[in-house]
MINU-197184 format. One record per residue: chain; x, y negated, z negated of N, C-alpha, C in turn; residue number from 0; residue in one letter. Coordinates in Angstrom, 3 decimals. Layout:
<loros>
+------+----------+----------+----------+----------+----------+----------+----------+----------+----------+-----+------+
: unit :      n.X :      n.Y :      n.Z :     ca.X :     ca.Y :     ca.Z :      c.X :      c.Y :      c.Z : pos : code :
+------+----------+----------+----------+----------+----------+----------+----------+----------+----------+-----+------+
:    A :        X :        Y :        Z :        X :        Y :        Z :        X :        Y :        Z : NUM :    a :
...
+------+----------+----------+----------+----------+----------+----------+----------+----------+----------+-----+------+
</loros>
This chain:
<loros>
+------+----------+----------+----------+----------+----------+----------+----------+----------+----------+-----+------+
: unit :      n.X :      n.Y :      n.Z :     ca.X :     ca.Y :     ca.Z :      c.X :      c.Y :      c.Z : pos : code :
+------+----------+----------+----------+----------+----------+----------+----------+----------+----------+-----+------+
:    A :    6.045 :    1.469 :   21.994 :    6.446 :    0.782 :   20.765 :    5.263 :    0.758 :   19.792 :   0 :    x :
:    A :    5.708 :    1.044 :   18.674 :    4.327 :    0.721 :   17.621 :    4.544 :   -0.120 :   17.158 :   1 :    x :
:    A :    3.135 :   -0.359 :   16.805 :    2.829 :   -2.094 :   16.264 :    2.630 :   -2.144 :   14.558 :   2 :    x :
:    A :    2.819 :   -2.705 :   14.413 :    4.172 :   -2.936 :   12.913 :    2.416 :   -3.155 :   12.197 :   3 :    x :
:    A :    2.819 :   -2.505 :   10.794 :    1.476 :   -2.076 :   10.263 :    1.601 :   -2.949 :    8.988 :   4 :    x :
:    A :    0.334 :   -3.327 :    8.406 :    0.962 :   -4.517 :    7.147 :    0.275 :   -3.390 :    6.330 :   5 :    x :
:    A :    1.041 :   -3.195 :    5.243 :    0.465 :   -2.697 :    4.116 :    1.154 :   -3.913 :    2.606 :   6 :    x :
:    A :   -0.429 :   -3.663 :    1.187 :   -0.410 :   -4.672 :    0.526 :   -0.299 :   -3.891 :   -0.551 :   7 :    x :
:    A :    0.625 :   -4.423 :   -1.253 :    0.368 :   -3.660 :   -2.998 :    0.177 :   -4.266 :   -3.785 :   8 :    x :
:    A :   -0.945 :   -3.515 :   -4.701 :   -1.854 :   -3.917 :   -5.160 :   -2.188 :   -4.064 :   -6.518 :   9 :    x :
:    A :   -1.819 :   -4.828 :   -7.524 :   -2.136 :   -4.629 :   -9.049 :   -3.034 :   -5.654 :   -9.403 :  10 :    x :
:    A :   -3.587 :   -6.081 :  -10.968 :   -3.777 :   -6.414 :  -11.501 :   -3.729 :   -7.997 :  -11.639 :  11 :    x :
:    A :   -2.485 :   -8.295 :  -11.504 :   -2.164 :   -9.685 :  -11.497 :   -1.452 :  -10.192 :   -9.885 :  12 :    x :
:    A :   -1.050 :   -8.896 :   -9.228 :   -0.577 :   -9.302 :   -8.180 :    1.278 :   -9.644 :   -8.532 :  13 :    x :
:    A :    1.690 :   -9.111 :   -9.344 :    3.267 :   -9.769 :   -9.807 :    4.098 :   -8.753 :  -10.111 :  14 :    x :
:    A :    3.998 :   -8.479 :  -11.175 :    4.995 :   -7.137 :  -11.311 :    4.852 :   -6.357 :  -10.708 :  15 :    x :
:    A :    3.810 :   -5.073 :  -11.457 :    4.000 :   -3.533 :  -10.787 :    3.739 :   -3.301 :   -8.958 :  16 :    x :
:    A :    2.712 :   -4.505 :   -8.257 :    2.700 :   -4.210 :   -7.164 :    4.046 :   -4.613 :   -6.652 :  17 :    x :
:    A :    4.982 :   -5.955 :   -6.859 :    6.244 :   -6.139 :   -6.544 :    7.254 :   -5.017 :   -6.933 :  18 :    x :
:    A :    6.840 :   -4.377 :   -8.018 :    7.899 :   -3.816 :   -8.121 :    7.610 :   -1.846 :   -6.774 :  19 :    x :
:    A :    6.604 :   -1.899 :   -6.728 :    6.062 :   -0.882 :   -5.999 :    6.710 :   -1.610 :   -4.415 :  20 :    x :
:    A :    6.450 :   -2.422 :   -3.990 :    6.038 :   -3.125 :   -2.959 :    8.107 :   -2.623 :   -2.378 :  21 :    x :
:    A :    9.025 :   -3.199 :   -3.194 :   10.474 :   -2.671 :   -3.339 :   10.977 :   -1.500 :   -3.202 :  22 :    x :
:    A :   10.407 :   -0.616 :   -4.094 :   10.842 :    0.793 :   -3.862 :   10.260 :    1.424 :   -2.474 :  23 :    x :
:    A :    9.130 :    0.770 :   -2.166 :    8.317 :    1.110 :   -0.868 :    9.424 :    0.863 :    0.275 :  24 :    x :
:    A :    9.841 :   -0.328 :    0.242 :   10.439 :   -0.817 :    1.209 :   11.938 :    0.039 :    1.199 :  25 :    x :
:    A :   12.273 :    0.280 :    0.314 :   13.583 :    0.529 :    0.388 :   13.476 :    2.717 :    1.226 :  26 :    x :
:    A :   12.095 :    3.491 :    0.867 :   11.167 :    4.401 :    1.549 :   11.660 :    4.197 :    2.770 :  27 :    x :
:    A :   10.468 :    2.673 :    3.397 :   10.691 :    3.176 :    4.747 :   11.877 :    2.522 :    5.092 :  28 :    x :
:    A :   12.898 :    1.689 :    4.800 :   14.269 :    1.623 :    5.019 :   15.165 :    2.794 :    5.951 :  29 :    x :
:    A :   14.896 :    3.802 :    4.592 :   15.534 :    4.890 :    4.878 :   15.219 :    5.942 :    6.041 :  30 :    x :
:    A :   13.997 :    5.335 :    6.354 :   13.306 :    6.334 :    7.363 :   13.326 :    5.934 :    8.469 :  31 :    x :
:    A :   13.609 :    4.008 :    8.689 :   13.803 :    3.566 :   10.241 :   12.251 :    3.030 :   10.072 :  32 :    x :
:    A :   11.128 :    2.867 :    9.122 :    9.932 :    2.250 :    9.569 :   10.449 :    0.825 :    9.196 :  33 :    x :
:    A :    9.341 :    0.236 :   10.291 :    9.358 :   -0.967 :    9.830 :    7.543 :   -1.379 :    9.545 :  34 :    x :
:    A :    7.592 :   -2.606 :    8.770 :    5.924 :   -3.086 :    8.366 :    5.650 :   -4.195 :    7.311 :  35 :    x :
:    A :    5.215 :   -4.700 :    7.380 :    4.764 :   -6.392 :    7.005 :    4.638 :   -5.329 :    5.875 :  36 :    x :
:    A :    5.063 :   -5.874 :    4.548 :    4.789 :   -5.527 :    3.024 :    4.382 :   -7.211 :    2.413 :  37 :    x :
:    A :    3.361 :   -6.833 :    1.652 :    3.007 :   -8.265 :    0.649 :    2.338 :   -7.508 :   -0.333 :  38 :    x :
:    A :    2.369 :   -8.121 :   -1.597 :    1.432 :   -7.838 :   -2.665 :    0.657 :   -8.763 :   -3.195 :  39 :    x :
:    A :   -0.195 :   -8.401 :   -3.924 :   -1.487 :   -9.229 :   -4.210 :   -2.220 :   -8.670 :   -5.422 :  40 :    x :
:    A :   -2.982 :   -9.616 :   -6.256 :   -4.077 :   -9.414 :   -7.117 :   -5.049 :   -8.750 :   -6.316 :  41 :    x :
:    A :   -5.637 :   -7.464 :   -7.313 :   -6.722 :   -6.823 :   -6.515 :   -7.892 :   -7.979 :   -6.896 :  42 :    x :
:    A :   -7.864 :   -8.595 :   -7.356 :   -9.063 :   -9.874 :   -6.957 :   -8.712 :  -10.575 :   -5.798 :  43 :    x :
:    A :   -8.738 :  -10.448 :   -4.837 :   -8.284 :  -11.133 :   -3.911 :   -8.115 :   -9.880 :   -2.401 :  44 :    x :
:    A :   -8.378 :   -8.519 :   -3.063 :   -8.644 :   -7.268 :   -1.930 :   -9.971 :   -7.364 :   -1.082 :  45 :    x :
:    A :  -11.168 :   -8.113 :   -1.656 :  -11.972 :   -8.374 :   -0.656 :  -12.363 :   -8.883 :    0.478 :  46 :    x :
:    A :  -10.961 :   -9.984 :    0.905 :  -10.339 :  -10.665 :    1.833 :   -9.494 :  -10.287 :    2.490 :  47 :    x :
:    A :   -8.634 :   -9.109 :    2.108 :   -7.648 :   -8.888 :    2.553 :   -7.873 :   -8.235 :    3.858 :  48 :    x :
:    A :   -7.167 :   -8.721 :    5.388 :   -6.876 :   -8.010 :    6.490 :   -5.948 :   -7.106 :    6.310 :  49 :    x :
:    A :   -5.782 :   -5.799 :    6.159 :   -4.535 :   -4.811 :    6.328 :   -4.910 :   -3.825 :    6.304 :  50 :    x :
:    A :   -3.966 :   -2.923 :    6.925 :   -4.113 :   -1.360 :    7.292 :   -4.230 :   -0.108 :    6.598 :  51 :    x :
:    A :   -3.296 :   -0.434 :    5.881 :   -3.011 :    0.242 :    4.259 :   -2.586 :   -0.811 :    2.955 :  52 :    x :
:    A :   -3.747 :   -0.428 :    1.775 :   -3.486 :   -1.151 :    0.513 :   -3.118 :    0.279 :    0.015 :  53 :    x :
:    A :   -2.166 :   -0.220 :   -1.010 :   -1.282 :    1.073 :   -1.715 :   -1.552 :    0.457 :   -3.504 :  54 :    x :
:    A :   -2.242 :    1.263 :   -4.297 :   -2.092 :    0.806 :   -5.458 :   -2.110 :    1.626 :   -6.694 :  55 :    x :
:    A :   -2.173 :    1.446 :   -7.864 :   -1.827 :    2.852 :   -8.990 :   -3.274 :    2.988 :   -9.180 :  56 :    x :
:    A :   -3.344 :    4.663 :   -9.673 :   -4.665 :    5.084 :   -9.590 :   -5.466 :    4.891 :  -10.795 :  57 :    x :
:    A :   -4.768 :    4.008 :  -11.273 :   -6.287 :    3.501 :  -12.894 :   -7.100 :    2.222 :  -12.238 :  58 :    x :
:    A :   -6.561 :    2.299 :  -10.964 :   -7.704 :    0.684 :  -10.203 :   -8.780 :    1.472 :   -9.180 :  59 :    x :
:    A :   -8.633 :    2.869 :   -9.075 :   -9.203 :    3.341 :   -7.939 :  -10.878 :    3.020 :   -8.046 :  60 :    x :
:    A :  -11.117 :    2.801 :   -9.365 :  -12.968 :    2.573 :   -9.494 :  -12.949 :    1.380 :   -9.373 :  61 :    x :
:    A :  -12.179 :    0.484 :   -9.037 :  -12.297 :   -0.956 :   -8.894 :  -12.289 :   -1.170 :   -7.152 :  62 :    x :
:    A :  -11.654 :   -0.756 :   -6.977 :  -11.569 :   -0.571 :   -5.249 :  -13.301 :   -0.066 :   -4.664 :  63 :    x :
:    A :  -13.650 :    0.819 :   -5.403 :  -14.700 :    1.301 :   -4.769 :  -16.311 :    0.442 :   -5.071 :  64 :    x :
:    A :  -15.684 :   -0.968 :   -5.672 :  -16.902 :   -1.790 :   -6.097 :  -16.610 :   -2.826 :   -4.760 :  65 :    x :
:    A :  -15.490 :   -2.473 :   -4.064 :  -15.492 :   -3.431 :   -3.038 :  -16.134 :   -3.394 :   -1.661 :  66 :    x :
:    A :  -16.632 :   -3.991 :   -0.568 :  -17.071 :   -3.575 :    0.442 :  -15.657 :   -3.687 :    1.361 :  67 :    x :
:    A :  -14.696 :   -3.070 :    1.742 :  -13.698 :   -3.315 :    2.212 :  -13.914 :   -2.042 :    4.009 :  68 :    x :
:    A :  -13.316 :   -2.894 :    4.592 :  -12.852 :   -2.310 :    6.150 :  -12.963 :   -1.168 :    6.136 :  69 :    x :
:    A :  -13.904 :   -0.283 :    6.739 :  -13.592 :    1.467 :    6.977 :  -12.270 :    1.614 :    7.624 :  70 :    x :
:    A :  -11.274 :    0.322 :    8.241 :  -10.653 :    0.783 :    8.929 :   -9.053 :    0.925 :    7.794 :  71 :    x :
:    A :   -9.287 :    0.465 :    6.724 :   -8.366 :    0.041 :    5.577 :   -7.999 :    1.445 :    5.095 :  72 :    x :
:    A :   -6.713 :    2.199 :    4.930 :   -6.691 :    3.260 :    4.438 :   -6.199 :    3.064 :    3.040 :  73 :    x :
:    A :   -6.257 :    3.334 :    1.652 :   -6.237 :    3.359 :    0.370 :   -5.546 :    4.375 :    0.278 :  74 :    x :
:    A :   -4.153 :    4.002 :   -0.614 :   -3.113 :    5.008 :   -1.222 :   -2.722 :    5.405 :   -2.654 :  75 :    x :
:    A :   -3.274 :    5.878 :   -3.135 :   -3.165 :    5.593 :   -4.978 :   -2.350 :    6.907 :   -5.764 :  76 :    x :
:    A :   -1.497 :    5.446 :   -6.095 :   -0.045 :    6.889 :   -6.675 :   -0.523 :    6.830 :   -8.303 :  77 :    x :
:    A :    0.071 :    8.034 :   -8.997 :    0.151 :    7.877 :  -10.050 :    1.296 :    7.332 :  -10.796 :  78 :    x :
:    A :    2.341 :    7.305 :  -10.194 :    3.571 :    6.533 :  -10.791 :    4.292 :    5.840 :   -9.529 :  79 :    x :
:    A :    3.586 :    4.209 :   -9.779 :    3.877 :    3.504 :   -8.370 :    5.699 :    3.104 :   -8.166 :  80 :    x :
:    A :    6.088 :    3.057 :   -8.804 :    7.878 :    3.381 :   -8.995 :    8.823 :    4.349 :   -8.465 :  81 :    x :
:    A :    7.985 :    5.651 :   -8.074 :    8.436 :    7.002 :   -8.018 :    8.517 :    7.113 :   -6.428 :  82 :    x :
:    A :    9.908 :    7.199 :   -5.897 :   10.357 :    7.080 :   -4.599 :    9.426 :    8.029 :   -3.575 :  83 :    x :
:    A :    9.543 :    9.052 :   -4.232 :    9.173 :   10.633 :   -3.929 :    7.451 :   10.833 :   -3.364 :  84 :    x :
:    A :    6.669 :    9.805 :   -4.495 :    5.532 :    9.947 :   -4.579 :    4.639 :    9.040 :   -3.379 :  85 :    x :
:    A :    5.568 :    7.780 :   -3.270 :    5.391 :    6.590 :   -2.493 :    5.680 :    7.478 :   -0.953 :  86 :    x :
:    A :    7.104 :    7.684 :   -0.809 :    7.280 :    9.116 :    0.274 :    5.961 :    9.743 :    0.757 :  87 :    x :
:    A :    6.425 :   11.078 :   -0.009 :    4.485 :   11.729 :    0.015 :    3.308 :   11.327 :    0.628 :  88 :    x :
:    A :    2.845 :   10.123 :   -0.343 :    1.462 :    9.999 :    0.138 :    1.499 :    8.502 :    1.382 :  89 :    x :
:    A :    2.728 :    7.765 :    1.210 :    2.712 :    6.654 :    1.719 :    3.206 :    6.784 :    3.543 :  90 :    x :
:    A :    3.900 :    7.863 :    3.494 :    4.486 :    7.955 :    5.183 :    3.159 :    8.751 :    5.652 :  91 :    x :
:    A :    2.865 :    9.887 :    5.751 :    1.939 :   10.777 :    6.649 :    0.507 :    9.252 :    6.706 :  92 :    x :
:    A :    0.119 :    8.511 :    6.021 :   -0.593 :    7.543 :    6.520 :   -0.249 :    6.880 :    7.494 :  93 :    x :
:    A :    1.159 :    6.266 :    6.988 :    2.062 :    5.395 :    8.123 :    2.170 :    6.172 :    9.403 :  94 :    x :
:    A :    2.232 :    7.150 :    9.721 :    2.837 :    7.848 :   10.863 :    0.969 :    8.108 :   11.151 :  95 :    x :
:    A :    0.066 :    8.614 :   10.734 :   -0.876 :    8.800 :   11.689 :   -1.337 :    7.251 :   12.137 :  96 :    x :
:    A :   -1.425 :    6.336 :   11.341 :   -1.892 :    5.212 :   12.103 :   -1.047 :    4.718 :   13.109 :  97 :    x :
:    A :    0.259 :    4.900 :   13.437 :    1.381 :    4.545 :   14.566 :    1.089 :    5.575 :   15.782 :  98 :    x :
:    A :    0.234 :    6.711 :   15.532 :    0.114 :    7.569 :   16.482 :   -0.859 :    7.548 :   17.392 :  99 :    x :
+------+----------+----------+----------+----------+----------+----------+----------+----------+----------+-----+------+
</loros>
């Protein structure tokens, strides 16, 4: 059995675009049979964060890298966090090597 992976999405204020990312994500692995703790959050508040994968849009990626965060934390940065396809893509082959 694999052990259920939390991933956090990640904006700005923590409200819209990561909620609205955080939805289409879910509805991803829905379709695929994954399951995994989803929450979103203000990236002020990523320096605390325990989780496996943070997923967030890529105009924050130089903000991420001012953080000292977990080597064990994998970082996912879409360019259009809405886009089923893209979330797909880059968001499962993470999910599936860390379950492996």
């Amino acid at each position: 059995m694999n052990r259920k992976l939390t991933i956090y999405f990640i904006c700005g204020a923590g409200l819209g675009s990561s909620l609205a990312c955080q939805m289409v994500a879910e509805d991803v692995l829905n379709k695929k049979g994954l399951d995994a703790k989803l929450e979103h959050e203000a990236i002020s508040s990523t320096p605390g964060l325990r989780t496996d994968i943070i997923v967030s849009a890529e105009n924050f990626k130089s903000q991420f890298s001012k953080y000292d965060l977990d080597d064990k934390i994998r970082l996912v940065f879409l360019h259009n966090i809405v886009d089923p396809k893209e979330i797909e893509d880059k968001l499962l082959p993470v999910i599936e090597e860390l379950q492996n």
